[in-house]
C-alpha positions as YAML, in Angstrom:
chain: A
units: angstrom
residues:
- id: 1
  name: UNK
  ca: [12.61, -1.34, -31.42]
- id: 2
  name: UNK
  ca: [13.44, -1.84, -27.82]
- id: 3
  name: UNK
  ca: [11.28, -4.46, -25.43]
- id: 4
  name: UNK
  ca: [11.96, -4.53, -21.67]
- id: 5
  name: UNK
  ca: [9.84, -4.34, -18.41]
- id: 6
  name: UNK
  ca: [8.97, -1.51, -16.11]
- id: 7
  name: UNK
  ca: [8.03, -1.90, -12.60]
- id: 8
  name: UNK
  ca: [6.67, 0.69, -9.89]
- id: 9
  name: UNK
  ca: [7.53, -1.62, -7.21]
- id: 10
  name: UNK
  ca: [4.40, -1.41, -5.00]
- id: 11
  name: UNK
  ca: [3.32, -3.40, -2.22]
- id: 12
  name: UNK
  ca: [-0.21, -4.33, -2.54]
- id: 13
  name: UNK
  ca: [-1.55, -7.00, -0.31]
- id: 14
  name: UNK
  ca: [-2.26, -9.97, -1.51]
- id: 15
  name: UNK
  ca: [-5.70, -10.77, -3.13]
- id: 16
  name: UNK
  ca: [-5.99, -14.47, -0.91]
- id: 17
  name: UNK
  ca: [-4.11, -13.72, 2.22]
- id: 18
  name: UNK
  ca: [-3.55, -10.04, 2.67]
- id: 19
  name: UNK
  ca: [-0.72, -9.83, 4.04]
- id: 20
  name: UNK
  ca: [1.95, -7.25, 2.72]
- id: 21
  name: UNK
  ca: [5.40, -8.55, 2.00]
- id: 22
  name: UNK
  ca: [8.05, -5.87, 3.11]
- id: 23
  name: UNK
  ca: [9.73, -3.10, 0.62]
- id: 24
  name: UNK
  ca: [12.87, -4.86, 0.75]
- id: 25
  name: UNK
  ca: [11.70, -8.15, -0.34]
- id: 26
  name: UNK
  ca: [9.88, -6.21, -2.93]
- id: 27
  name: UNK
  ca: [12.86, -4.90, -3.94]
- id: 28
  name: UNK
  ca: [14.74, -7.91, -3.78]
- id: 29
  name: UNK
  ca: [12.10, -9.29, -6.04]
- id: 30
  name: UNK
  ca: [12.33, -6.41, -8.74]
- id: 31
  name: UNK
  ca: [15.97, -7.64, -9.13]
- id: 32
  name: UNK
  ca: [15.43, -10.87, -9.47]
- id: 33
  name: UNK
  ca: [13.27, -9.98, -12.14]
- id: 34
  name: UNK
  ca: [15.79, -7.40, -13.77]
- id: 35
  name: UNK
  ca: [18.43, -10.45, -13.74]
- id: 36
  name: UNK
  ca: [15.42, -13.02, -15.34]
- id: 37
  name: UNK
  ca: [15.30, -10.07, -18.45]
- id: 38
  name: UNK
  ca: [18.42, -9.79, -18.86]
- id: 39
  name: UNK
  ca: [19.22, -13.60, -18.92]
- id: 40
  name: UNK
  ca: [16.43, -13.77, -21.91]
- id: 41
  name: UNK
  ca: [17.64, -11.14, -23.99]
- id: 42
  name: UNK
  ca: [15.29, -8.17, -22.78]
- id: 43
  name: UNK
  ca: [16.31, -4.80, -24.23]
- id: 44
  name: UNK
  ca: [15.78, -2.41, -21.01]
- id: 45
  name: UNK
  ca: [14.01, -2.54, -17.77]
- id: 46
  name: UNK
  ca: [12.82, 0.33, -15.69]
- id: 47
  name: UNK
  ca: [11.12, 1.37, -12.61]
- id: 48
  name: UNK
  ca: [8.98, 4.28, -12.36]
- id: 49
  name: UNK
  ca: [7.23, 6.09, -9.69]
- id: 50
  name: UNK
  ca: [3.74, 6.76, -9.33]
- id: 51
  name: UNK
  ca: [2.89, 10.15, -7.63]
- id: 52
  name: UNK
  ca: [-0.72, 10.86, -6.26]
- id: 53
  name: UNK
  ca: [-2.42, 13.55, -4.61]
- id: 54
  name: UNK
  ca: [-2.67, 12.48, -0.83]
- id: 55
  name: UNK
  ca: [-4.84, 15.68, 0.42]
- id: 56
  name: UNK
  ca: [-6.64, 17.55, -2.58]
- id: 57
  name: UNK
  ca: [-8.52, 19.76, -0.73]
- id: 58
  name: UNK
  ca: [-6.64, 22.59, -2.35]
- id: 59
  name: UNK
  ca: [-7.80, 21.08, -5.56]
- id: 60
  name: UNK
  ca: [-11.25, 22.50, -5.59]
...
């Protein structure tokens, strides 16, 4: 068995403020966080993408 962490890397505002921190502090972020599981033993970390539909009117 394998434990790690997976990220999508979004930028959501934030729930108090609002404001939106940029995409690359984000990413800087996400590798801090690879580094942090690594240091502690973590087996794998990932980051995935999250596709939506932006127009589904053709989905009728």
């Amino acid at each position: 068995m394998e434990i790690g962490i997976t990220s999508f890397v979004e930028t959501k505002p934030d729930i108090q403020t609002g404001a939106v921190i940029s995409h690359a502090q984000r990413l800087r972020e996400v590798v801090e966080e690879i580094v942090l599981a690594d240091q502690v033993g973590l087996d794998a970390e990932a980051i995935g993408t999250l596709q939506s539909v932006l127009d589904c009117s053709a989905c009728h």
